[in-house]
N, CA, C and O atoms as a MOPAC input file, in Angstrom:
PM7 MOZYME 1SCF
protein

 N      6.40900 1    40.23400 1    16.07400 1
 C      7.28000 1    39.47700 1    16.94200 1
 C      6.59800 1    39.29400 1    18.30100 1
 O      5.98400 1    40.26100 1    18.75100 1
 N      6.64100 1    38.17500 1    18.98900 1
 C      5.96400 1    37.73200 1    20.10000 1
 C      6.79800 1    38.23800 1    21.25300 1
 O      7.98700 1    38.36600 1    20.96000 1
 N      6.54900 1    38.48000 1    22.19300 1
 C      6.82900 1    39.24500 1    23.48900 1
 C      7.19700 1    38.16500 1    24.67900 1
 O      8.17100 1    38.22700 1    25.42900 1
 N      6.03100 1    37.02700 1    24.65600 1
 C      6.26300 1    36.37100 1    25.19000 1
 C      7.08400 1    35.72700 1    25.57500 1
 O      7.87100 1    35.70700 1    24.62900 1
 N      7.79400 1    34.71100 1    26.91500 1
 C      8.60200 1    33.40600 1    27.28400 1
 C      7.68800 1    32.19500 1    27.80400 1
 O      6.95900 1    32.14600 1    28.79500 1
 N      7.93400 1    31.32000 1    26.90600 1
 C      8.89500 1    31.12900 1    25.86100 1
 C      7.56800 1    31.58400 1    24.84000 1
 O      6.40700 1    31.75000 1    25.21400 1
 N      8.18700 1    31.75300 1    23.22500 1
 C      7.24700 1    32.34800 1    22.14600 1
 C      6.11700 1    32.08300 1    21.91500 1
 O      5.83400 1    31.14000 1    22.65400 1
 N      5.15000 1    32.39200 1    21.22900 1
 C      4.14000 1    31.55600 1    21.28600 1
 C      4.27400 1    31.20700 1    19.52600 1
 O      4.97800 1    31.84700 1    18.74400 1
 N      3.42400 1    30.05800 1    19.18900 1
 C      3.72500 1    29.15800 1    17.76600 1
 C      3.52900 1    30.07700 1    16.83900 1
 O      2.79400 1    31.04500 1    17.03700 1
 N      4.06500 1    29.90400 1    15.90300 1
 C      4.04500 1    30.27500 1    14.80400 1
 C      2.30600 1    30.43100 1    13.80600 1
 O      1.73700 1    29.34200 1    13.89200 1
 N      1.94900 1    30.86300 1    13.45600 1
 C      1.04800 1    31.16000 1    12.35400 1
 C      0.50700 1    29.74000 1    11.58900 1
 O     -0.62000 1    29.25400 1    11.50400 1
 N      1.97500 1    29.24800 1    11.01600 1
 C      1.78600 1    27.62700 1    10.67000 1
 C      2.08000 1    27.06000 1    10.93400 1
 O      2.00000 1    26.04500 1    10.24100 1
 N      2.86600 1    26.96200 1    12.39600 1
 C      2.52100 1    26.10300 1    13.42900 1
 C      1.76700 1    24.63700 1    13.06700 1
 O      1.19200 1    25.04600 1    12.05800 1
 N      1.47700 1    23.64100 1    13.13500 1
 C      0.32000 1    22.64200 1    13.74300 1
 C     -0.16700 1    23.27500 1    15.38500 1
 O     -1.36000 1    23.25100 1    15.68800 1
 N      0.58700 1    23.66800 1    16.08800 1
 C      0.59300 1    23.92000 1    17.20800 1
 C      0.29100 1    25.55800 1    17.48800 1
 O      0.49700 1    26.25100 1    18.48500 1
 N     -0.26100 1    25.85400 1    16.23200 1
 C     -0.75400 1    27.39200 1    16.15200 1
 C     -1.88000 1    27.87300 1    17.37000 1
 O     -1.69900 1    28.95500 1    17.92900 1
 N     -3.11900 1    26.95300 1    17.76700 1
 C     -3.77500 1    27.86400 1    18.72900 1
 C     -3.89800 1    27.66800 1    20.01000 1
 O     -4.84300 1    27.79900 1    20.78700 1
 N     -2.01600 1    27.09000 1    20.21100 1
 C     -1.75500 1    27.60500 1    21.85500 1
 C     -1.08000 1    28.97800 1    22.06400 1
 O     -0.55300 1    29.38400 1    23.10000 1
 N     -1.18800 1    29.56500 1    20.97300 1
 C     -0.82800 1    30.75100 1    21.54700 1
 C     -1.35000 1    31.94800 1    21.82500 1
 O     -2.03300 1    32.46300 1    20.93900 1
 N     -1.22500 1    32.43900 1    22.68500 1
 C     -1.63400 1    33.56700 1    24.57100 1
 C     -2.70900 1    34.13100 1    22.92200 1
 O     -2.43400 1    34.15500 1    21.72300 1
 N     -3.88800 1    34.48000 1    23.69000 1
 C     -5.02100 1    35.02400 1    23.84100 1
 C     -4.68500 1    36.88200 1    23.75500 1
 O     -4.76200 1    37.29100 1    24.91400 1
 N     -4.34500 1    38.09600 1    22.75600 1
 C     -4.06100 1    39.22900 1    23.23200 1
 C     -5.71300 1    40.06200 1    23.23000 1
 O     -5.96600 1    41.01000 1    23.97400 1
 N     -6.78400 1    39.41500 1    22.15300 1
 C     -8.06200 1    40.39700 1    22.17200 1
 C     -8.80900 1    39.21300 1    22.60000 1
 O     -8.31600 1    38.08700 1    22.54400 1
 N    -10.22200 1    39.49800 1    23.10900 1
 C    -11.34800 1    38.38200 1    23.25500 1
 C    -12.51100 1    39.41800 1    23.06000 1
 O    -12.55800 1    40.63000 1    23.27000 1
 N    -13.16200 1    38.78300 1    22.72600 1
 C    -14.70700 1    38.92200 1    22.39600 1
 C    -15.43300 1    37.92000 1    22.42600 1
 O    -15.58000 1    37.38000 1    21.33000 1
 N    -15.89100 1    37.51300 1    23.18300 1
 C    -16.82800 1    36.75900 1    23.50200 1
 C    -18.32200 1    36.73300 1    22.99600 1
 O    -18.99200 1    35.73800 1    22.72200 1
 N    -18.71300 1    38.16600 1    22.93400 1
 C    -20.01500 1    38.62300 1    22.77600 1
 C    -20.23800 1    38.48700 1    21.58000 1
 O    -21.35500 1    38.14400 1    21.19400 1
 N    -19.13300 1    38.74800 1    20.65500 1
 C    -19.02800 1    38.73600 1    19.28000 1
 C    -18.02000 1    36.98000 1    18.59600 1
 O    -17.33200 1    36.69100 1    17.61700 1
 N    -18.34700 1    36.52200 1    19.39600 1
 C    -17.75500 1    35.12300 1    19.38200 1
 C    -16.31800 1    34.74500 1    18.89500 1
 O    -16.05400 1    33.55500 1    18.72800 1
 N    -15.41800 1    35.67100 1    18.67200 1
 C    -13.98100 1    35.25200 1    18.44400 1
 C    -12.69700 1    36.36400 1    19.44100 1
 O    -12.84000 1    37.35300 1    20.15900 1
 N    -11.33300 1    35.44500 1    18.93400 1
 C    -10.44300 1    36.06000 1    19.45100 1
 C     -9.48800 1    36.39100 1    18.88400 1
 O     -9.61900 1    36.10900 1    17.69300 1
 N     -7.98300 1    37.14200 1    19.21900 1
 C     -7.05000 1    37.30300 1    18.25300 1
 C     -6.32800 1    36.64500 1    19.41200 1
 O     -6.63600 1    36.56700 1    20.60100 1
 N     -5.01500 1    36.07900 1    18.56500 1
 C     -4.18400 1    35.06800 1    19.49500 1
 C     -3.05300 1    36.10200 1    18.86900 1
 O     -3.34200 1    37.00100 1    18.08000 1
 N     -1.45000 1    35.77100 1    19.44900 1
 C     -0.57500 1    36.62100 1    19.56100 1
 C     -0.40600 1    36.68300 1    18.12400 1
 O     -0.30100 1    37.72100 1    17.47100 1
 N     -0.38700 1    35.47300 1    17.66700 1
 C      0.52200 1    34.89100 1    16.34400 1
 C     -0.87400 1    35.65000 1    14.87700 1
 O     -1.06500 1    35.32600 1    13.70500 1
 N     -1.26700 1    36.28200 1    15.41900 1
 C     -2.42800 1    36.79400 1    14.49500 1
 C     -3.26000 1    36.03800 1    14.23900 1
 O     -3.86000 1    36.53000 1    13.28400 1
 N     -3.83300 1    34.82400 1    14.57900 1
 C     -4.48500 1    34.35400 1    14.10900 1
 C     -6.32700 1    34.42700 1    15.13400 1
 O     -6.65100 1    34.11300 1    16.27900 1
 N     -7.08100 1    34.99900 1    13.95000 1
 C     -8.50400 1    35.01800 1    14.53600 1
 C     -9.17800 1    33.88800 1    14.60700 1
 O     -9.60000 1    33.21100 1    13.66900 1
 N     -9.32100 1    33.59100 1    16.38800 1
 C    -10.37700 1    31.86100 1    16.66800 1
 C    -11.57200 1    32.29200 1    16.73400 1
 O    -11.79300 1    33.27500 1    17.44200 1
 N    -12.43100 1    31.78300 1    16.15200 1
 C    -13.97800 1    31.53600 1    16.28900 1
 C    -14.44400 1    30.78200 1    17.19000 1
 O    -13.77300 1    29.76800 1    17.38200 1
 N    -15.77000 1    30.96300 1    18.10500 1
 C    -16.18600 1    30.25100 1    19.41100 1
 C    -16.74500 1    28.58000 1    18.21200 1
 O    -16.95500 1    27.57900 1    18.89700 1
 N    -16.88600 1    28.43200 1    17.07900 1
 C    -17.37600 1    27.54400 1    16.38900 1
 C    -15.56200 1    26.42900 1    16.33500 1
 O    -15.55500 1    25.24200 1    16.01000 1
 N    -14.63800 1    26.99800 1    16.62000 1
 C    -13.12600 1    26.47000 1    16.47100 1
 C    -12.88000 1    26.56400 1    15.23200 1
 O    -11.87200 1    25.91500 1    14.95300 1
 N    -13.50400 1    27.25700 1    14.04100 1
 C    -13.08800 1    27.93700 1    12.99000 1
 C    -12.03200 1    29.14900 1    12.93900 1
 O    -12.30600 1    30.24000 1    13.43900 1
 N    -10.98100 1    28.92400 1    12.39300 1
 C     -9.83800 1    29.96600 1    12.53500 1
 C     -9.78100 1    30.55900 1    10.89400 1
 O    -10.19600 1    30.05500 1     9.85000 1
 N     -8.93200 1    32.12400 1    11.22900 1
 C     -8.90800 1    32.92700 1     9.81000 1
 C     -7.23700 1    32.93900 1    10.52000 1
 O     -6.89700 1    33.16400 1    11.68200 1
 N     -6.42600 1    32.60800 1     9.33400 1
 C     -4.74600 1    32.60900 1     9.35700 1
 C     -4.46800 1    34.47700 1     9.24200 1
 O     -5.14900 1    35.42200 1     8.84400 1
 N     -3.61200 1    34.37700 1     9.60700 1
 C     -2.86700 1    36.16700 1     8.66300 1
 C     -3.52200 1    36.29200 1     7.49900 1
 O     -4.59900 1    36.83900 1     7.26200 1
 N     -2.73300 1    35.70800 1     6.76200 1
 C     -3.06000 1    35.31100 1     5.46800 1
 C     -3.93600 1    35.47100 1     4.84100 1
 O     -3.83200 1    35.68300 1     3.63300 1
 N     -5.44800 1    35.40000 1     5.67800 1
 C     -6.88100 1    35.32800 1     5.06300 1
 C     -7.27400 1    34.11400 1     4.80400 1
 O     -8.46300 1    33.80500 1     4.72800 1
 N     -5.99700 1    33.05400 1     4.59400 1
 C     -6.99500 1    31.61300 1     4.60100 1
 C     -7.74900 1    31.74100 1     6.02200 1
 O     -7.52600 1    32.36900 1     7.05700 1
 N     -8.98900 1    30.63000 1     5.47400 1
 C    -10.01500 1    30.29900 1     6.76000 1
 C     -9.56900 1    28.75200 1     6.78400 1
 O     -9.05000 1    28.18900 1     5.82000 1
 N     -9.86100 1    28.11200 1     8.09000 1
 C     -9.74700 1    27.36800 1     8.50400 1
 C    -10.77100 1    26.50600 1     9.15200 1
 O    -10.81600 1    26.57600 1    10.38100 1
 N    -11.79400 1    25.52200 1     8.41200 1
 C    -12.77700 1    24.92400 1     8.79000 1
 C    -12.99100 1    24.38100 1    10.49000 1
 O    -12.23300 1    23.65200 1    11.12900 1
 N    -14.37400 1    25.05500 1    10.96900 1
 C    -14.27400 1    24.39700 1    12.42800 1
 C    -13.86400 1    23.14600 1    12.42000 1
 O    -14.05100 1    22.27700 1    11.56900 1
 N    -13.06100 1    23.08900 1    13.82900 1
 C    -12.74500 1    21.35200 1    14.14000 1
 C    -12.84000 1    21.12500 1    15.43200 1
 O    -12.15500 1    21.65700 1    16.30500 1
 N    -13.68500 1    20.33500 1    15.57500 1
 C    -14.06300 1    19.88700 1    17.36500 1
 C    -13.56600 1    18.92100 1    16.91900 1
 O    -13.71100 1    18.33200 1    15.84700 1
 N    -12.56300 1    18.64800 1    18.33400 1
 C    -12.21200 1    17.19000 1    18.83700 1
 C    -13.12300 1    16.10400 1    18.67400 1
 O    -12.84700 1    15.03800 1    18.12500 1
 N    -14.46300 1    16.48800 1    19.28300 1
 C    -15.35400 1    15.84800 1    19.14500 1
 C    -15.69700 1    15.19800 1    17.59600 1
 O    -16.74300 1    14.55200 1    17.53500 1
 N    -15.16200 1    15.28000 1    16.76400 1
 C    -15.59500 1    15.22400 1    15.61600 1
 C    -14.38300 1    14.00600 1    14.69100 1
 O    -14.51800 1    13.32300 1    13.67600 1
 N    -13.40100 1    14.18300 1    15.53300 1
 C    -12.26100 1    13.31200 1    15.79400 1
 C    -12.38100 1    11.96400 1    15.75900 1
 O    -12.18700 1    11.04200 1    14.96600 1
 N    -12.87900 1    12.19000 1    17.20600 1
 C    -13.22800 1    11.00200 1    17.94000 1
 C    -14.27500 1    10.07200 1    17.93900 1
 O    -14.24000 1     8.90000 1    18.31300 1
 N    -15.59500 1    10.98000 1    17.29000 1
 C    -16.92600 1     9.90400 1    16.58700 1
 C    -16.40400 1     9.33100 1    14.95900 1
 O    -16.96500 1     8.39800 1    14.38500 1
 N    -15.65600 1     9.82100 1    14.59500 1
 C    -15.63600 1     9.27100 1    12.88800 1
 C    -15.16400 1     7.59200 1    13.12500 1
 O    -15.63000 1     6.58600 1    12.58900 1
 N    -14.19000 1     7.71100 1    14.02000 1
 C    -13.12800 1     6.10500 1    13.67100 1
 C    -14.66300 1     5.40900 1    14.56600 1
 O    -15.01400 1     4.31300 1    14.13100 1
 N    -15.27200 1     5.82500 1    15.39200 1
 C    -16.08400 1     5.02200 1    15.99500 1
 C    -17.42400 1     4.23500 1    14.97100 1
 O    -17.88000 1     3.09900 1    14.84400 1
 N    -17.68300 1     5.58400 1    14.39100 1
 C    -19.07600 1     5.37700 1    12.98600 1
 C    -18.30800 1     4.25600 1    11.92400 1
 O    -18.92000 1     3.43100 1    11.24500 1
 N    -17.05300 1     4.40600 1    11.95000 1
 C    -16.76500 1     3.35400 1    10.76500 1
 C    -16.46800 1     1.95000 1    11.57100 1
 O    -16.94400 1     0.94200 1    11.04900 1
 N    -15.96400 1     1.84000 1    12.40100 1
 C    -16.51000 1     1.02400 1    13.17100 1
 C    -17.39400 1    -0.58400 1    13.27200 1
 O    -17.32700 1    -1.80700 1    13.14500 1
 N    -18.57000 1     1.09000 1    13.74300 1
 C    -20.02900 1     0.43000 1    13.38300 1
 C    -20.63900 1    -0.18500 1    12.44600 1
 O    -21.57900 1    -0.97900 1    12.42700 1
 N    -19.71100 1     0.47600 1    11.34400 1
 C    -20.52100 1     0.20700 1    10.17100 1
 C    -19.55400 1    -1.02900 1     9.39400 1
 O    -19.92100 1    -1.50900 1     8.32100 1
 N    -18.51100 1    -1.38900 1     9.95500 1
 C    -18.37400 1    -2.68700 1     9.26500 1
 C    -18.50800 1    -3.67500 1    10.15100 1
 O    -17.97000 1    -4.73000 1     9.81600 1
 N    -19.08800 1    -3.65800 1    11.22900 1
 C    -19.75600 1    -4.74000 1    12.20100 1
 C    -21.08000 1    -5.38900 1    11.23900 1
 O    -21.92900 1    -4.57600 1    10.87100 1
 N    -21.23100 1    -6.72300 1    10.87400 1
 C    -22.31900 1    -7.48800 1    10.86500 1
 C    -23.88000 1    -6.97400 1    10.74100 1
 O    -24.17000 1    -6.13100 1    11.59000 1
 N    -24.43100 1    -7.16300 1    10.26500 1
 C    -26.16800 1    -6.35100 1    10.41300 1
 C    -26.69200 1    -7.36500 1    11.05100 1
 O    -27.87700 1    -7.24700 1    11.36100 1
 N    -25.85900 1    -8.83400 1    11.48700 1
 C    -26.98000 1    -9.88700 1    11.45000 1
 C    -26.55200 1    -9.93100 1    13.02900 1
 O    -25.45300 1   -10.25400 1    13.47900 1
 N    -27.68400 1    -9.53000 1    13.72400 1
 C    -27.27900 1    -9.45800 1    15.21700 1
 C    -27.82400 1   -10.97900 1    16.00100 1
 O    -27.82600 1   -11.11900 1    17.22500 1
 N    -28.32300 1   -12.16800 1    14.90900 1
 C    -28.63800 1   -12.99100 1    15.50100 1
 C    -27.72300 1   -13.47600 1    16.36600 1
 O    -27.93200 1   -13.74600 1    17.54800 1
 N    -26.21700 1   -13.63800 1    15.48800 1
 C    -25.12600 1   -13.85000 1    15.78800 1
 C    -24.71800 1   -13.69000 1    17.61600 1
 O    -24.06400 1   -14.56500 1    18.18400 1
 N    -25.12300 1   -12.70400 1    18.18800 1
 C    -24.85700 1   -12.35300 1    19.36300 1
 C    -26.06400 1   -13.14200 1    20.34900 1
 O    -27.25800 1   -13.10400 1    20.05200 1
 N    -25.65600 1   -13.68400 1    21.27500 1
 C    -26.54700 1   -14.06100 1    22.39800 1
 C    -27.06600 1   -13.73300 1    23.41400 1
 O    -26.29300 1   -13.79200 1    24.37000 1
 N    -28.01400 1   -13.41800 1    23.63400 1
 C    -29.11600 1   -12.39800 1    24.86900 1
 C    -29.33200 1   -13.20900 1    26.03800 1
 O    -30.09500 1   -12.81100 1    26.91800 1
 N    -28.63600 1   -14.48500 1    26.14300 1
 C    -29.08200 1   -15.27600 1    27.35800 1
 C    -27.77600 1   -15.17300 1    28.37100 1
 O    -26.71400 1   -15.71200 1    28.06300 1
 N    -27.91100 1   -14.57400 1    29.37300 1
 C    -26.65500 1   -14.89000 1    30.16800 1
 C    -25.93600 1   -16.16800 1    30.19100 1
 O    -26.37900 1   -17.24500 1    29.79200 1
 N    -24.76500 1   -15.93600 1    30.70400 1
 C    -23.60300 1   -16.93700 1    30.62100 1
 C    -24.04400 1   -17.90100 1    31.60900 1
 O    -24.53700 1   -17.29500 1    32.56000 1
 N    -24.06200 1   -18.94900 1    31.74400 1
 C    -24.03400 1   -20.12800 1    32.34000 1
 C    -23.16900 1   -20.29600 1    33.51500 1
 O    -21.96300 1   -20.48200 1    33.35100 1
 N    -23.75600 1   -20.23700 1    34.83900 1
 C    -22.63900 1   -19.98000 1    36.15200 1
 C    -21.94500 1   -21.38800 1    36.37600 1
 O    -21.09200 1   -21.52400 1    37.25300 1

């Protein structure tokens, strides 16, 4: 049971690793959060449970929709024009 005000999330939560920080290790690269759950400095989490939880950087988010993107843009870059606009 959490101690905290107001609680901190639940275990299965979506909103599981805002909650308060009770061990850190840094040196040894993870932490325990209230709700039991062990974070990895990689953002890989281990639940109660023993499920693991694949790292996830934001970062990793945010390049995918961009790469697909890219990749249904045209290959034929003639298409685009390199001469400035006409004042």
């Amino acid at each position: 049971m959490c101690p905290h005000t107001p609680p901190c999330p639940d275990a299965s939560g979506l909103d599981r690793e805002a909650a308060r920080t009770i061990i850190c290790h840094p040196e040894q690269g993870w932490s325990l959060l209230c709700n039991g759950i062990v974070v990895f400095e990689d953002t890989g989490e281990l639940l109660p449970d023993g499920e693991p939880i694949a790292p996830h950087r934001p970062t990793d988010l945010i390049s995918q929709p961009v790469l697909a993107a890219r990749r249904q843009e045209s290959p034929d870059e003639s298409s685009h024009s390199s001469s400035a606009p006409a004042a």
